[in-house]
C-alpha positions as CSV (number, residue, x, y, z in Angstrom):
1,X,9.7,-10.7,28.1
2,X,7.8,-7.6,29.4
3,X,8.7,-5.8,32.5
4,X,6.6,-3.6,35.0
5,X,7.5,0.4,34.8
6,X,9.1,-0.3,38.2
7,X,11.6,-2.9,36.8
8,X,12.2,-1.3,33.9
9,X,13.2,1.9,35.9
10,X,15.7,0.1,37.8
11,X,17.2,-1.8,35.0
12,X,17.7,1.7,33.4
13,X,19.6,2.9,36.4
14,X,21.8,0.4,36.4
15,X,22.3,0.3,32.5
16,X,22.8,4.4,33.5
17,X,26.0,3.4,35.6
18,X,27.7,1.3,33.2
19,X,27.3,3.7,30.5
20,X,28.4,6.5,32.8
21,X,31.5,4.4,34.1
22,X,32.1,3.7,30.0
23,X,32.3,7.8,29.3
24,X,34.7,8.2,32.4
25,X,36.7,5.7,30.9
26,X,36.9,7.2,27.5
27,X,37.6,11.1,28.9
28,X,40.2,9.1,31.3
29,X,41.9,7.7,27.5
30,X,41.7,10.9,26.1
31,X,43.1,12.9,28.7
32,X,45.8,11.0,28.9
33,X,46.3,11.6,25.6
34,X,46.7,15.2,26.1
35,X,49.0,15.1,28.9
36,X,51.0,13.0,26.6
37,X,50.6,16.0,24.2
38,X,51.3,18.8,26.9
39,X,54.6,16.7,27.7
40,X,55.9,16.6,24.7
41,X,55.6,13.0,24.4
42,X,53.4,12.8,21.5
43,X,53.3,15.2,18.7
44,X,49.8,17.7,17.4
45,X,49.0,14.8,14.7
46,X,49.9,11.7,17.2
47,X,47.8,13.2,20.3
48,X,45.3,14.2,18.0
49,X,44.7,10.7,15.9
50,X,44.5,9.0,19.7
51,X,42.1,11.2,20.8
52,X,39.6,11.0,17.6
53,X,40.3,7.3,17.6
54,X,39.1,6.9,20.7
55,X,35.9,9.2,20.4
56,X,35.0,7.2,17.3
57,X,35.9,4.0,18.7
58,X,33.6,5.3,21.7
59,X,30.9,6.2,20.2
60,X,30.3,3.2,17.9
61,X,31.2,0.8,20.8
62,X,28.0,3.2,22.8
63,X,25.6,3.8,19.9
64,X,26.2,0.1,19.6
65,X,25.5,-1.0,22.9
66,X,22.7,1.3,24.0
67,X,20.5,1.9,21.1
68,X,17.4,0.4,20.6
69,X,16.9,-0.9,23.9
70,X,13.9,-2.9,24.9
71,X,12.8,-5.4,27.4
72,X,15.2,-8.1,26.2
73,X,18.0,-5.9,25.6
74,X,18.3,-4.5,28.9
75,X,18.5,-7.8,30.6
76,X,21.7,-8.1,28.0
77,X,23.3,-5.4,28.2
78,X,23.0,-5.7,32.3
79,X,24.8,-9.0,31.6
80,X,27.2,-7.7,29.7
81,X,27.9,-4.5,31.9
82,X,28.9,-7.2,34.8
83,X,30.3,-10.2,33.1
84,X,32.8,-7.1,31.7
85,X,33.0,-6.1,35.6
86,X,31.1,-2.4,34.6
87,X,28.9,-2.7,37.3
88,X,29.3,-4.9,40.8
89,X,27.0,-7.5,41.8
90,X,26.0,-5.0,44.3
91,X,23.3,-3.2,42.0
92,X,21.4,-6.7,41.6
93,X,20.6,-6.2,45.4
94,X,17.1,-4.1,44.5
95,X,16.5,-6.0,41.5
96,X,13.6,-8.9,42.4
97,X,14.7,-12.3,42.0
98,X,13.3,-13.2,38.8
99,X,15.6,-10.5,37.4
100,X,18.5,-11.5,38.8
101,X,18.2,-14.8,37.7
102,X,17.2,-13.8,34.2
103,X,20.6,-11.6,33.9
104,X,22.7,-14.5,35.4
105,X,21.3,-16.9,33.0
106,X,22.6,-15.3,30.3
107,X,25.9,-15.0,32.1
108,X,26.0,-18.8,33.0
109,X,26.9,-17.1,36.5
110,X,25.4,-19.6,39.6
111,X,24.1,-17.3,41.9
């Protein structure tokens, strides 16, 4: 599967979204954490194993998902971004129709 520049480009800004929306989810986590920790809710050792967890966790999860990406790995992680409700069916809008239907393929989604 080879895309033009142009495709490519806006698969990459929408693969940019979901992995934005996944680091605001993870700083979201860990400040909670904190607050938990300024509140006296959870001890130094307690706030602090939550937050590492979850940076490690994090980055694993990301280095996972968003390493190595090529033509046929952007069309999966797109599918994965919306079939775990990352990113809205809005952002297909742009995309042409053969890329939509490539992504929904792989999600088994009719659209």
């Amino acid at each position: 599967m080879m895309f033009t520049d142009k495709q490519k480009e806006q698969l990459d800004e929408i693969i940019e979204r979901g992995q934005d929306f996944e680091f605001k989810n993870s700083i979201k986590t860990i400040e909670f954490a904190i607050s938990e920790w300024k509140q006296n809710i959870k001890t130094d050792k307690e706030a602090y194993d939550k937050i590492y967890k979850k940076a490690v966790k994090n980055e694993h999860h990301l280095s996972h998902r968003y390493s190595g990406i090529d033509d046929t790995r952007r069309i999966q992680i797109i599918a994965e971004l919306y079939v775990e409700n990352i990113i809205d069916h809005d952002l297909f809008d742009d995309l042409d129709e053969n890329l939509r239907q490539q992504v929904f393929n792989i999600t088994k989604i009719k659209k």
